[in-house]
C-alpha positions as YAML, in Angstrom:
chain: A
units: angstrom
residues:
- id: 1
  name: UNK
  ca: [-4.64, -7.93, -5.79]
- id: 2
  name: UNK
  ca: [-3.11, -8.29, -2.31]
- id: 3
  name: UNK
  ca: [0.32, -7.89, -3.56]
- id: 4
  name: UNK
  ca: [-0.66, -4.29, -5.56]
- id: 5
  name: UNK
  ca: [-2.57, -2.78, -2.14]
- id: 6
  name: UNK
  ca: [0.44, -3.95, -0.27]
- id: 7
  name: UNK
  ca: [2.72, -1.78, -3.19]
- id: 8
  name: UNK
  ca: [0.27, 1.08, -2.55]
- id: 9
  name: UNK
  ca: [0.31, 1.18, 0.85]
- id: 10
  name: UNK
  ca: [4.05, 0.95, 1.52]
- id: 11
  name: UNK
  ca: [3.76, 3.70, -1.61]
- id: 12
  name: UNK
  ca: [1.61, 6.39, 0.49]
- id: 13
  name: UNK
  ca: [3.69, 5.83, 3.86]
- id: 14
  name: UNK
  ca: [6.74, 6.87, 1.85]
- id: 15
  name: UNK
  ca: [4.81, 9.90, 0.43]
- id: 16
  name: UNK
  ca: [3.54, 10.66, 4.05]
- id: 17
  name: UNK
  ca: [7.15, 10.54, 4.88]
- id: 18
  name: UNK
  ca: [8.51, 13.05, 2.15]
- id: 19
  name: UNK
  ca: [5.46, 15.45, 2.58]
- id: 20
  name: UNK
  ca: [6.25, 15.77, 6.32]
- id: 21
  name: UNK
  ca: [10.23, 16.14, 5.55]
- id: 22
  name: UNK
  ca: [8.82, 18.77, 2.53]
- id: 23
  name: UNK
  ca: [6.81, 20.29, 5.23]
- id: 24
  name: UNK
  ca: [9.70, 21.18, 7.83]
- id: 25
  name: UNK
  ca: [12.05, 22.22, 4.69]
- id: 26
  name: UNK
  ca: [9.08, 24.70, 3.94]
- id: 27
  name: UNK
  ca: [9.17, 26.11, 7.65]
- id: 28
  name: UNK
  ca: [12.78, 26.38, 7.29]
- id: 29
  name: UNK
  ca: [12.77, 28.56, 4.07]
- id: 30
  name: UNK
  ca: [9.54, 30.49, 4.93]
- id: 31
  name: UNK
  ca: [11.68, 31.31, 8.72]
- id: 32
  name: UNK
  ca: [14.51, 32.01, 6.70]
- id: 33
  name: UNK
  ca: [12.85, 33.95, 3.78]
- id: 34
  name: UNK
  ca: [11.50, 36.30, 6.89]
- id: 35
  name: UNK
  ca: [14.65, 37.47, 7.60]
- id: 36
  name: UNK
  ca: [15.07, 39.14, 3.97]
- id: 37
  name: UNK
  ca: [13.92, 42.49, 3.25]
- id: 38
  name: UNK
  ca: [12.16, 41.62, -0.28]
- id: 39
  name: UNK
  ca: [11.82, 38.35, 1.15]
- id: 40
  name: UNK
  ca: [12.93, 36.86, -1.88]
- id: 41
  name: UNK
  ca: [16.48, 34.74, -2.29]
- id: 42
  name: UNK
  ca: [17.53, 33.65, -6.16]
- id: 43
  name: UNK
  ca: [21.31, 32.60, -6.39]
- id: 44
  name: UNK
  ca: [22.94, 29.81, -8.64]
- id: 45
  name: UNK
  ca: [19.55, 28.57, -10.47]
- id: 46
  name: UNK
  ca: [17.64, 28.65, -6.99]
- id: 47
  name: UNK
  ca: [14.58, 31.03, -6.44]
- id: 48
  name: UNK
  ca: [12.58, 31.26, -3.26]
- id: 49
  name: UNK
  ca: [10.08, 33.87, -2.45]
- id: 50
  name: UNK
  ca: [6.85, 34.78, -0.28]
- id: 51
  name: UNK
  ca: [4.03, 35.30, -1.95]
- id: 52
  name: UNK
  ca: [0.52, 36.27, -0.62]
- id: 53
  name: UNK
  ca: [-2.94, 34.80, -1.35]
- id: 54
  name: UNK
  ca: [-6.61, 35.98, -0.45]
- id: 55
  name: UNK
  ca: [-9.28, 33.00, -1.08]
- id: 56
  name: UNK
  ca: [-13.02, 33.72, -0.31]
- id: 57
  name: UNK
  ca: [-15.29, 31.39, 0.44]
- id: 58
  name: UNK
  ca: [-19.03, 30.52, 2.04]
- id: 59
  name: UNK
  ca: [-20.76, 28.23, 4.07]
- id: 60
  name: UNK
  ca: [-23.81, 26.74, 3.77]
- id: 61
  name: UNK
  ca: [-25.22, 27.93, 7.06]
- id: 62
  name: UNK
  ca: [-24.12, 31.56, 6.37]
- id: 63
  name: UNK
  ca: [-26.41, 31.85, 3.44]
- id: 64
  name: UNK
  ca: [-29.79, 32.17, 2.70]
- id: 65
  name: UNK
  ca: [-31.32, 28.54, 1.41]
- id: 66
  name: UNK
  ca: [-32.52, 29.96, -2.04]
- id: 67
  name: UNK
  ca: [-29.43, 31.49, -2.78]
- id: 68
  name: UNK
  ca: [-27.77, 28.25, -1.66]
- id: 69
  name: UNK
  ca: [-29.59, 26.09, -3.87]
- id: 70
  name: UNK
  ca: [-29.56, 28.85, -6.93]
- id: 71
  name: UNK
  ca: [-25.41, 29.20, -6.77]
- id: 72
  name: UNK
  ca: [-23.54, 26.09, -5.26]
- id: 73
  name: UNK
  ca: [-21.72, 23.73, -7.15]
- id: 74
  name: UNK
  ca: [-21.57, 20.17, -6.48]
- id: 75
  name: UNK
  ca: [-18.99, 18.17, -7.95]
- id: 76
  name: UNK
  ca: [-18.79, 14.40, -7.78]
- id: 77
  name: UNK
  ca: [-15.35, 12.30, -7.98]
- id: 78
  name: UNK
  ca: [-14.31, 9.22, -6.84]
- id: 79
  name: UNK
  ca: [-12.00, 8.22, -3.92]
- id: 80
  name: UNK
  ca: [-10.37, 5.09, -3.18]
- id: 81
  name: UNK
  ca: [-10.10, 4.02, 0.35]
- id: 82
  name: UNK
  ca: [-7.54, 1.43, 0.95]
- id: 83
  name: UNK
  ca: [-6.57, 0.03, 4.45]
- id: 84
  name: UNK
  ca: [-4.49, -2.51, 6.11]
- id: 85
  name: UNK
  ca: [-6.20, -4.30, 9.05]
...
């Protein structure tokens, strides 16, 4: 067991690494895309474009307790937690 949460924890600081290099690629093509008028770039195989979302949501404390209780959703799942001391 020690040797597989060792595997898995030397696995997520890897993927912490690539998300954050992923991350600064992102701000370099979103700064980039900016610059073009349709904001859109395909050439060789390679598409990039800007895209827009809208995503509504509510909090609890913004709505009335009955309608609360009538309409929300709760969904369970499990998590595992796994640490190095």
């Amino acid at each position: 067991m020690e040797e597989l949460v060792e595997k898995y924890i030397h696995a997520r600081n890897k993927a912490t690494e690539y998300t954050k290099l992923q991350e600064t690629y992102k701000e370099k093509i979103k700064t980039m895309l900016k610059d073009i008028p349709n904001k859109a770039y395909s050439q060789n195989g390679i598409e990039a474009s800007m895209k827009s979302s809208l995503r509504s949501t509510i909090q609890k404390n913004n709505v009335p307790s009955d309608i609360w209780e009538k309409y929300s959703v709760s969904t369970p799942y499990e998590m595992l937690v796994v640490k190095k001391k």
